[in-house]
Structure formats: structure tokens, C-alpha cells
N, C-alpha and C positions, 0 to 999 in steps of 0.2 A: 504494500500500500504506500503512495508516494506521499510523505511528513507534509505535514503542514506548518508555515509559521507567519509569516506575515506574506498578503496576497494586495497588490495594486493592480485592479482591472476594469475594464471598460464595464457599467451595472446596468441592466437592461428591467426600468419598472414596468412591473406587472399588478394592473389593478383590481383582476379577478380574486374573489373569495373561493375559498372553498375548490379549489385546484385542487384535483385526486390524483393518484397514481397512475389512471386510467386515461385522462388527459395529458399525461409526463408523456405516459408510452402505452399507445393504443393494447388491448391485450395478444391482438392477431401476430405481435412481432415476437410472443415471448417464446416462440419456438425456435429463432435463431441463436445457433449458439454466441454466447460474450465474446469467444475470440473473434468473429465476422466486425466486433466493434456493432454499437447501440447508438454512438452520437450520432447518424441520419435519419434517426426514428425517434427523436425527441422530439414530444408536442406535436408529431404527425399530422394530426386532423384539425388541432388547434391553428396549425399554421397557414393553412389552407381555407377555412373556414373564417377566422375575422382578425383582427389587429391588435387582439388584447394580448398577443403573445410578437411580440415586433423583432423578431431575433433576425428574420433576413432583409429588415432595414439597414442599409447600409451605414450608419450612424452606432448601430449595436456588432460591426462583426467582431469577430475575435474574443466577444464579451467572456468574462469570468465570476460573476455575477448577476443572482437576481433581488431584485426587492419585491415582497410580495407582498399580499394581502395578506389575512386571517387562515387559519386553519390549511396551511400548505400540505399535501401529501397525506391528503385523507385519503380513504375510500379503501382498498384494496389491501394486503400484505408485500405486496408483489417487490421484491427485492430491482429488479428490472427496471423501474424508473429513477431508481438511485445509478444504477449503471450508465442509464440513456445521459442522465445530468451530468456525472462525471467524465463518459466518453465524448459529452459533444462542450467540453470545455468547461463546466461550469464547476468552482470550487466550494461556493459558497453561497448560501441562500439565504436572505436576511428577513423575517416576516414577523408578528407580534404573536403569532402559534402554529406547531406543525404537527400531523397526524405524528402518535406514539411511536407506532412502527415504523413508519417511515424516518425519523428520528435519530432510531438505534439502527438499523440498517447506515443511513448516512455516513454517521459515524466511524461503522466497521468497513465504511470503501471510500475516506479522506473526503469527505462530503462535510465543509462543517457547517451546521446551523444557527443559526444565532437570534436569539429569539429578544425584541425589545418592544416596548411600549407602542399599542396603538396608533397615536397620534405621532410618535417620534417613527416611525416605521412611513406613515404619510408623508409626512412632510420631506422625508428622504425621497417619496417616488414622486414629487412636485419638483423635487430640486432638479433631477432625471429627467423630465417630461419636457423642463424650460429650456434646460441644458442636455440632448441627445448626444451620447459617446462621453458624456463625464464619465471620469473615473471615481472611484471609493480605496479607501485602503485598508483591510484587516489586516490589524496587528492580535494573533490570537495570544502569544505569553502575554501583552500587557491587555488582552483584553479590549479592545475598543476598536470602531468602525470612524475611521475619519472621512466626512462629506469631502465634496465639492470646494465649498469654503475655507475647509480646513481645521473645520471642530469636529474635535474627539467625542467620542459616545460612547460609556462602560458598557459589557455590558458582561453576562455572570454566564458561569457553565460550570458544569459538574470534573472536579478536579480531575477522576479519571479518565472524563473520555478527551480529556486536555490532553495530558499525557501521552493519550493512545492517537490521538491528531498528529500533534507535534512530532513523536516519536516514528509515527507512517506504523504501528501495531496495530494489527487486525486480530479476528484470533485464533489463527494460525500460530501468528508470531508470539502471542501473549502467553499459549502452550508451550512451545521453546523456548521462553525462560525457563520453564520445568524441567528440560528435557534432561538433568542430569540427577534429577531426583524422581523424574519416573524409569530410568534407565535400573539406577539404585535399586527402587522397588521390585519391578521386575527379574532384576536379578538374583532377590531373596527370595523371592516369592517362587522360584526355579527352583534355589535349593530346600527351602522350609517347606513347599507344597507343589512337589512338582505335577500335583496330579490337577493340577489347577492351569498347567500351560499347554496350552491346543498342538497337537501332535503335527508334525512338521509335512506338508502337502509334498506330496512328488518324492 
């Protein structure tokens, strides 16, 4: 998973509510494998259909950022729209709430979210609207999304999945720290009960 730490990118507002994972990445795509790459099937039908998602506005390319509404990455489980957002660029999504699951998914594939105030969440997508192709800057160790302007904004997140951003741990990786005390285990557990280790195939 590639660390995260501080991100300056073109932020592309979005001022639909209630944005599902089903609107990230249609369901019809979830059949193609990860490694074919998901970023040409972001927001699919969204982009097609009206303006509220502006990403092939020439003004938003390359963007690394969204600022959203309410309730981001409801609807679905579907791990797959966290993929589409990370393969078609996007690091970070900044809204005043985001579906649970969709959430902790982000998290485990460098997706970070960053959840702030209502009103301080608008006023960011009005600064974006006046000014198309501004940039934003998350600084995630200290914390804060810097506008336009130039002012900083705190804002809180759970110490571990800081760690697990910054550091690019997934949890793959968060098991290999273990890996030399499950090794240990295993090793006793061969000689103390070996009737406990699955007999060797072939």
C-alpha cells in the first residue's frame, strides 16, 4: 500500500449527498479483475449522465482530490469503489460523513478520509467552484487540510489508522510484524502437538 503523508492536488467539488459505492463504480465492473486497473470505471454512469461529478473538465485533470457532501460511500460493502478512487488518482476525500464500511476499506488501500464540519466542508466546495483547478494541501502527521487561501483546518482521526496511512500498512503488512512470533508459535506447537500440524500434501 503506497504511505501517505502530506498530498498537494488539484480538488475536484462534489455537491451531491448521499454518493454510494454504486455511483463510485457501477456494480457490472466488479467482475474485472484489480490488476486490469478500476480508474476508467470511476463514477461511470455519473459521468455520463450530468455534471455533478466534473472530473473530465479540463480544469479538474490530474485531480487528487475530492470534496464532498454528506454521507460519502454509503450504500453497498463493495470494496471496489475504494479501488476505482485510488486507481483513477484520487488520495483523498474530504466530506463532513462517510459510509462505515467504506471508511475502513479506504483506509486499508491508502484512501484517506477526512471527515470535518458541515458548513467548513461547504465552504471549501464554494472556494473550488469560484476557483476550478485550485489546489488543497493535506498535511496528514500534522493533521490539517490547507484551502486555497492558505488557512489551515484541524482536523482528528483515529491514531491507528494514522499510523497505518503514513506507514502504507495494510493488513497484510500489519501481520508481518508478527511474522516472527507466529513462526515461534508454530514451531512449538510442531514439537508440543504435533498432531495438530496438517500433514504435508504431495
Amino acid at each position: 500500500m503506497q504511505p501517505f503523508t502530506t498530498l498537494q492536488a488539484v480538488a475536484v467539488p462534489l455537491d451531491v449527498a448521499n454518493i454510494d459505492t454504486d455511483q463510485i463504480l457501477p456494480a457490472r465492473f466488479l467482475k474485472k479483475p484489480r490488476s486490469a486497473g478500476y480508474g476508467h470505471f470511476l463514477f461511470h454512469d455519473e459521468r455520463r449522465r450530468r455534471q455533478a461529478v466534473p472530473l473530465d473538465e479540463p480544469a479538474y485533470a490530474g485531480a487528487g482530490l475530492l470534496v464532498a457532501d454528506r454521507n460519502f460511500g454509503c450504500g453497498s460493502s463493495r470494496e471496489g469503489a475504494v479501488y476505482a478512487l485510488v486507481d483513477g488518482g484520487i488520495r483523498c476525500v474530504i466530506a463532513p460523513s462517510f459510509g462505515d464500511i467504506f471508511a475502513s476499506n479506504a483506509a486499508k488501500n491508502g484512501l484517506l478520509t477526512v471527515t470535518l464540519p458541515e458548513e467548513t466542508v461547504a465552504a471549501l466546495r464554494a472556494r473550488l467552484k469560484a476557483q476550478p483547478g485550485a489546489t488543497l494541501t493535506v498535511d496528514l502527521p500534522a493533521q490539517t487540510v490547507t484551502d486555497p487561501h492558505g488557512t489551515a483546518i484541524r482536523f482528528e482521526i483515529d491514531p491507528f489508522k494514522k499510523r497505518c496511512l503514513i506507514e502504507g500498512l495494510d493488513d497484510v503488512a500489519l501481520t508481518l510484524e508478527h511474522a516472527e512470533a507466529i513462526a515461534a508459535y508454530e514451531a512449538r506447537v510442531a514439537t508440543e502437538a504435533p498432531w495438530r500440524v496438517p500433514a504435508a500434501v504431495g
